[in-house]
C-alpha positions, -999 to 999 in steps of 0.1 A, spaced: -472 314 349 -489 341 370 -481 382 361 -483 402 392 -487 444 385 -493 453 421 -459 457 441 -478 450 475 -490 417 460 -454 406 453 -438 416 483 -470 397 502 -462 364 480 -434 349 454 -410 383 469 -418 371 505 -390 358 529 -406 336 554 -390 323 588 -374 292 584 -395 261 602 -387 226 601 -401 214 567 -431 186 571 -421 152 561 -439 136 527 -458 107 539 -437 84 518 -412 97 539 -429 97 569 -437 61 560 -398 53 560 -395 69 596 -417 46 605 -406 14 592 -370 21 609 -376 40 640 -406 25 649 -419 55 658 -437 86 640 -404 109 644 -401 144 631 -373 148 611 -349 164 641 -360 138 663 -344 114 634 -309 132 626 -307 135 666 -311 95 670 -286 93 637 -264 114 648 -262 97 687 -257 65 672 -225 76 647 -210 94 678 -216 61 702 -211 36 673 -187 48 643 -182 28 613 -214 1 625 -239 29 628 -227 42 592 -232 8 572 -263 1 597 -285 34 584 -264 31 548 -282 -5 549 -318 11 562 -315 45 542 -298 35 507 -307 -1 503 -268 -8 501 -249 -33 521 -210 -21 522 -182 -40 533 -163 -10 529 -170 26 534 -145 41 515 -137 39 477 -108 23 462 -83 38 434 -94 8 417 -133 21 417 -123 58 411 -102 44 379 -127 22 368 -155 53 370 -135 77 354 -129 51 322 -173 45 323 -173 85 320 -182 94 283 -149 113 271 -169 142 261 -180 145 302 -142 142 315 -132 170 289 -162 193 301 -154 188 333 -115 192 330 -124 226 312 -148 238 343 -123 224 365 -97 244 350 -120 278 351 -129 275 382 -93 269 398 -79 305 377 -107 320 387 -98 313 425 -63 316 422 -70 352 418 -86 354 457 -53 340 474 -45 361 501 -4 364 516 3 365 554 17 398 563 36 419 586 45 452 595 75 467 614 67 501 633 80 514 661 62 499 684 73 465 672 58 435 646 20 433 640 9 409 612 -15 380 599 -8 346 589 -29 326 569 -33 291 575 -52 266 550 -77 240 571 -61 209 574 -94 191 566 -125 195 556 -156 172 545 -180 179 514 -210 165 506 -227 157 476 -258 148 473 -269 117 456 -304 107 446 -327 113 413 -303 136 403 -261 139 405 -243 170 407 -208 167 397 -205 205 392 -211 208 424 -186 187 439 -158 205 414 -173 240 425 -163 231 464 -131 206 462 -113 229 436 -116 259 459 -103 241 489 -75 227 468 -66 263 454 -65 272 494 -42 244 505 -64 226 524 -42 192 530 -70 168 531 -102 170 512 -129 145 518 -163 139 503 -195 122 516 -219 108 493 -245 83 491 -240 51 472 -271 32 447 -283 2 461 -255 -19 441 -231 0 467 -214 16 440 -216 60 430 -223 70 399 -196 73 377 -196 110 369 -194 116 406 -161 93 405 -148 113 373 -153 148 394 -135 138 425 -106 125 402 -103 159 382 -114 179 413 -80 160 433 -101 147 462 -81 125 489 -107 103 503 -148 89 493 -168 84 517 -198 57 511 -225 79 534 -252 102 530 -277 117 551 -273 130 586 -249 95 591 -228 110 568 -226 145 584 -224 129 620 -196 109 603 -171 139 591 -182 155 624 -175 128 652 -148 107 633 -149 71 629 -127 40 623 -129 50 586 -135 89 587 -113 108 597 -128 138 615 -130 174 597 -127 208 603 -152 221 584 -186 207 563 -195 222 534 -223 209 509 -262 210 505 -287 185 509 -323 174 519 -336 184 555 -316 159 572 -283 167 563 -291 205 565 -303 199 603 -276 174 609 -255 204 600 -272 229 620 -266 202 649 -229 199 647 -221 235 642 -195 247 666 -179 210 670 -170 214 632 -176 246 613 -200 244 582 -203 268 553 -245 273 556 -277 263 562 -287 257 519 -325 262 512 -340 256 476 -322 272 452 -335 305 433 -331 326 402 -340 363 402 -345 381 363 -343 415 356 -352 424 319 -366 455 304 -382 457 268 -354 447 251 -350 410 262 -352 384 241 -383 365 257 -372 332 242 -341 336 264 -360 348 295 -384 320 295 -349 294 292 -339 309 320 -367 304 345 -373 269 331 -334 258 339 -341 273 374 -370 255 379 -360 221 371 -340 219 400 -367 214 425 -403 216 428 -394 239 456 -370 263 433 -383 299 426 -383 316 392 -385 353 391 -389 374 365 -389 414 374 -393 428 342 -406 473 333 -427 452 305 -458 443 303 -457 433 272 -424 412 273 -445 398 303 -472 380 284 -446 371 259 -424 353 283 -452 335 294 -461 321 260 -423 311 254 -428 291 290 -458 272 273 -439 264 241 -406 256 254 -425 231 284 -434 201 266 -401 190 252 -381 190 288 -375 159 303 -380 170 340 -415 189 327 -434 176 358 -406 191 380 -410 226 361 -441 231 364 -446 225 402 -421 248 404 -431 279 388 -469 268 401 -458 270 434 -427 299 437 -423 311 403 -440 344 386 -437 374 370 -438 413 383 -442 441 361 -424 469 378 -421 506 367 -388 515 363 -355 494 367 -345 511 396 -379 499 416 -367 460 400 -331 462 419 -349 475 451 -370 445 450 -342 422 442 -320 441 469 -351 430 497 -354 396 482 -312 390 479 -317 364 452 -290 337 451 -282 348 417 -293 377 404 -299 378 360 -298 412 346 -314 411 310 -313 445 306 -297 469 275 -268 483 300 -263 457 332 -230 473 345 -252 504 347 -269 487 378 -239 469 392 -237 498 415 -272 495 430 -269 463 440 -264 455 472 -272 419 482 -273 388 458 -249 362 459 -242 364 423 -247 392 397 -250 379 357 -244 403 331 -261 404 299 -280 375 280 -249 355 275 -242 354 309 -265 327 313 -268 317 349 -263 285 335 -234 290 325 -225 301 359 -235 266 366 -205 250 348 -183 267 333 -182 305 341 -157 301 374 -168 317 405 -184 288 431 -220 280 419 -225 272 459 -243 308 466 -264 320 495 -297 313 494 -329 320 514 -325 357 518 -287 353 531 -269 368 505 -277 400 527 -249 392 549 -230 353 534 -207 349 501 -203 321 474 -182 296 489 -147 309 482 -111 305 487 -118 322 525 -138 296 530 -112 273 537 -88 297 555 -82 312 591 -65 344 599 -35 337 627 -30 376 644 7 382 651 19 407 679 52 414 682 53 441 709 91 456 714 99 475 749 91 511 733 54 496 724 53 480 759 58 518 772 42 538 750 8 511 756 8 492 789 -4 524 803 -35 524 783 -41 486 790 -30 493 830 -62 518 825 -89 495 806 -81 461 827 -85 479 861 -121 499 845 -129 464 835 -118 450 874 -89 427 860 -69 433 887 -49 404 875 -47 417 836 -33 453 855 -3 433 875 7 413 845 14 452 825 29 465 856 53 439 863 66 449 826 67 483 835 
């Protein structure tokens, strides 16, 4: 793992935010395009084709691509009680306990975010908010080499906690047609309404457009590969969606008193994700530096996703020996990490300098993996630099704000002059009469 010393060299490479431009497809990939387009597309010349054919077609386009893109032929899209039962019993016991106890963290923790309409009574009459839960909204979960139960339970149980009346999730099925269990086993501890047999842009078109068998959403939250994040990107303002996901990343803080065993763990979980995940250790140590590195080299060979891990920290990951700690959280306040690790002797001592990270882990047992599972909070955070102005997905996510005016004659009076005033400066002739006639 490279060990960077010079600060302009970090912020030129692994510390660099880059504009986001549409990834290039893998020619395996590209190969796939081919076969069922007929054409050498780029990849939003596909989700725009998908996308046109779920509005136009519904239900036929879904099973069509799901047919083309999965390998599965579906009679139905949707999952039966009899499926979801029959996955939760092939769960391993162990698995449904896990994920009752993360399910059961993460709803206290989001109970605590629940926010009351209120009003006020002045003089000039009632002003107030109310809060209103989405009626619907459609998550997606990504299917593929890997499953992410966690992932599902870190979005459905929020939307639940916020009353959100219908929660529906998207996800690709195996070639046999069926989802893997575990995914089954989430949605049934998570209390999700409706499965969806859909990936891919179909999918997102799908919970977008509405179709004989989907009902249409209000909102889309969920990552996934380039086509569901540009189908996304593509239906944004018919539905809202929560972001635009990139790779997922792990900023480290640690000064000489980390354990380097535990440092190294850390940037090895990150970087199995993806062979695009970053890995970043910051760290006032030069010495725990080469050490890390060494624990990296020991720990590699027994992982099972090895091959993963090491394109990973070849490609984004590294090491940066800074000065101070103070220079380490002005780095990681430029970089925004999507979770920021503080290995450090005092981490609540630099809670107040940080500024932008979607979320902040305290102290070597507050393994980011833990975050992962267990901990509470959303492990859906802001990535690619947007934890500068974006949150974890939350409770607000699935809210909207109602404003209440309840204007009595005395407020009329004491204000319609003021609005007479601003309509007619802004030509609103029309806004002035509709004052005065009150008047």
């Amino acid at each position: 793992m490279r060990v960077i010393t010079d600060l302009d060299e970090a912020r030129r490479t692994i510390l660099a935010r880059r504009p986001p431009e549409e990834a290039t497809l893998p020619p395996r990939m590209r190969e796939g395009v081919r076969r069922i387009f007929g054409a050498d597309l780029s990849a939003a010349e596909v989700v725009g084709r998908i996308l046109a054919d779920v509005r136009r077609e519904g239900d036929a386009a879904l099973l069509r691509y799901t047919a083309a893109l999965d390998g599965a032929r579906l009679e139905n899209l949707l999952v039966t009680e009899d499926e979801i039962a029959a996955g939760l019993a092939r769960t391993a016991p162990e698995v449904v306990a896990a994920l009752r106890i993360a399910a059961a963290e993460i709803e206290a923790f989001h109970r605590r975010q629940l926010r009351q309409s209120w009003l006020t009574f002045e003089a000039h009459g009632t002003l107030g908010q109310v809060i209103r839960p989405l009626a619907r909204v459609g998550l997606y979960a990504p299917g593929g080499s890997a499953v992410y139960p966690s992932s599902l339970l870190m979005s459905a149980i929020p939307a639940r906690v916020a009353g959100v009346e219908e929660i529906i999730v998207a996800t690709p099925p195996g070639r046999d047609g069926a989802l893997p269990p575990v995914i089954l086993a989430a949605a049934h501890v998570a209390g999700v309404h409706t499965i969806v047999k859909a990936g891919g842009a179909q999918a997102i078109g799908a919970l977008a457009y509405g179709t004989a068998s989907v009902p249409r959403v209000d909102k889309i939250l969920g990552p996934g590969n380039i086509f569901v994040t540009l189908a996304k990107e593509r239906v944004f303002g018919l539905v809202d969606i929560d972001a635009l996901q990139g790779p997922t990343e792990t900023l480290l803080v640690a000064d000489d008193a980390a354990d380097p065993g535990l440092a190294a763990a850390d940037l090895l979980a990150q970087a199995e994700h993806d062979p695009m995940a970053s890995a970043i250790l910051l760290t006032t140590s030069a010495a725990l530096a080469e050490r890390v590195c060494r624990a990296i080299e020991e720990q590699l060979p027994a992982l099972s996703r090895r091959d993963v891990i090491a394109a990973s920290l070849a490609a984004n990951g590294g090491i940066v020996v800074v000065p101070d700690l103070a220079t380490a959280i002005e780095l990681a306040n430029a970089y925004a990490p999507e979770h920021l690790c503080l290995l450090v002797r005092d981490p609540m001592a630099l809670v107040g300098l940080v500024r932008n990270a979607g979320g902040i882990f305290l102290g070597e047992a507050s393994a980011e993996v833990m975050g992962d599972y267990v901990a509470g909070p959303s492990h859906i955070m802001p990535t690619a630099g947007t934890a500068r102005f974006s949150s974890p997905v939350n409770v607000e996510e699935f809210v909207k704000v109602i404003s209440l005016i309840g204007l009595n004659d005395r407020g009329l009076r004491a204000l319609g002059p003021a609005a007479v005033a601003l309509a007619e400066c802004e030509g609103l002739t029309a806004h002035a009469a509709a004052v005065r006639r009150r008047l």
